[in-house]
C-alpha positions as CSV (number, residue, x, y, z in Angstrom):
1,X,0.0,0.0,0.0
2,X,2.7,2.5,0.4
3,X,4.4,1.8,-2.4
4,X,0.9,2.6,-4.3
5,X,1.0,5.8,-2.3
6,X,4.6,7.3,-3.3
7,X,3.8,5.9,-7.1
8,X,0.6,8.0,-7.2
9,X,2.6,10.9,-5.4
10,X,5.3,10.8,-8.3
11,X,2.4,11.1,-10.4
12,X,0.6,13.8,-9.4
13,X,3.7,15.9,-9.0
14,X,4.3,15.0,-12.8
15,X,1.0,16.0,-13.4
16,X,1.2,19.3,-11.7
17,X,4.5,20.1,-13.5
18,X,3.2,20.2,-16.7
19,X,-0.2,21.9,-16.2
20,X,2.2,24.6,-14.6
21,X,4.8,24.6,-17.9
22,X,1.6,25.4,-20.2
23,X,1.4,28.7,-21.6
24,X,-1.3,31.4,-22.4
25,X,-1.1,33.6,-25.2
26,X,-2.3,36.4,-27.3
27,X,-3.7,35.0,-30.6
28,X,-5.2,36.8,-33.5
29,X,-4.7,38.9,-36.6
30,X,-5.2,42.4,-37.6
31,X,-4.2,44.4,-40.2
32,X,-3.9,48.0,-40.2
33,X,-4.2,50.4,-43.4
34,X,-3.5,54.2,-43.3
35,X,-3.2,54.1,-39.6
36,X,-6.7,52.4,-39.2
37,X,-7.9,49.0,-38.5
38,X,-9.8,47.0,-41.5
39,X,-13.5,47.5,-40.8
40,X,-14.0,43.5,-39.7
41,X,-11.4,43.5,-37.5
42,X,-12.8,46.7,-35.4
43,X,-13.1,45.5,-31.8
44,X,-11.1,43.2,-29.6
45,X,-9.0,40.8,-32.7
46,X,-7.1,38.8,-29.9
47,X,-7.8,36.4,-27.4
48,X,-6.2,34.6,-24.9
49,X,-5.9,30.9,-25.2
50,X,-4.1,28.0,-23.6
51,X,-1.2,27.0,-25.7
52,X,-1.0,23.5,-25.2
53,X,2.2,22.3,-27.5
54,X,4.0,25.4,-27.3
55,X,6.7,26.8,-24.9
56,X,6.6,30.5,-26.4
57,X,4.5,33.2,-27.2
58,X,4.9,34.4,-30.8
59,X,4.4,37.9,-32.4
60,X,4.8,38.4,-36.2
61,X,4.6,41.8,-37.8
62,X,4.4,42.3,-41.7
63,X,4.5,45.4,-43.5
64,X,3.8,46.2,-47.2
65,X,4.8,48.7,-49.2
66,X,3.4,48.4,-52.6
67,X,1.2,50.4,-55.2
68,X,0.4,52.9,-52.5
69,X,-0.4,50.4,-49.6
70,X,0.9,51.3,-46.5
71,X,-1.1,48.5,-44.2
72,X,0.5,46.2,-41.4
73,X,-0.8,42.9,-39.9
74,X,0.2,41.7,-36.5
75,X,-0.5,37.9,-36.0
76,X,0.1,36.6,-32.7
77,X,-0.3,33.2,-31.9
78,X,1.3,30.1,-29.4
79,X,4.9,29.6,-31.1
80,X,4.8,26.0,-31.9
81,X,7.5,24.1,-33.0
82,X,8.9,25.5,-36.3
83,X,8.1,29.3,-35.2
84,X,9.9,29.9,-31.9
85,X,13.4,28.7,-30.9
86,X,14.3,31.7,-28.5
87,X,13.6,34.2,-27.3
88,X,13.7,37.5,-29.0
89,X,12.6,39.1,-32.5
90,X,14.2,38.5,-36.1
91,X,14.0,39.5,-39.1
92,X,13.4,43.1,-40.8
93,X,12.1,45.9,-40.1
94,X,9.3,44.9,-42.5
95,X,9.0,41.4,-41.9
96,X,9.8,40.5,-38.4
97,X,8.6,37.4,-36.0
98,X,9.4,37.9,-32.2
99,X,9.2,35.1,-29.6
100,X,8.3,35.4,-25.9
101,X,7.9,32.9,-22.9
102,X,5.8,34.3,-20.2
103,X,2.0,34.3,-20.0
104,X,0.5,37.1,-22.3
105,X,4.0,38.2,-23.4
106,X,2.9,38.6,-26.9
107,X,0.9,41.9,-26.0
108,X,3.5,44.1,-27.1
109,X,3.2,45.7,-31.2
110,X,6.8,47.2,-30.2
111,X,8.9,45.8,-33.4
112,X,11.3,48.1,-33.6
């Protein structure tokens, strides 16, 4: 009996470790043209969601600049495997993706 008692300690413990280790993140898209938001996207476009297979928060930030279009989109997002590998942002100027770990750290627009 206590063996069946530390076993289902060491379990629990297990358990509790990686409901802690899961992430919650920003996710969503915008876009942004002449300084205002696209009419469907008005509102709240982000929510917060549990990112289950992720260790990182993710950010990516495009910018066009072509026949007179000056719009941005923002998509944030859980940084699943092939997105994040570190911290930090890469990338342009015009094209950059940043990574986070902390919950919510994806809030930021900051890509400069």
């Amino acid at each position: 009996m206590l063996c069946f008692i530390k076993i289902a300690l060491v379990f629990s413990t297990i358990f509790v470790v990686v409901v802690q280790s899961q992430i919650v993140c920003w996710s969503g898209q915008e876009t942004v043209s002449n300084g205002r938001r696209l009419d469907s996207q008005i509102g709240a476009p982000y929510t917060s969601v549990q990112c289950n297979n992720a260790d990182f928060c993710y950010n990516n930030y495009v910018k066009r600049h072509k026949n007179g279009d000056d719009s941005y989109t923002i998509t944030k997002s859980c940084g699943e495997t092939g997105k994040c590998f570190e911290t930090g942002c890469r990338g342009s100027h015009t094209d950059r993706v940043c990574c986070c770990i902390g919950n919510l750290c994806n809030s930021s627009n900051d890509y400069n």
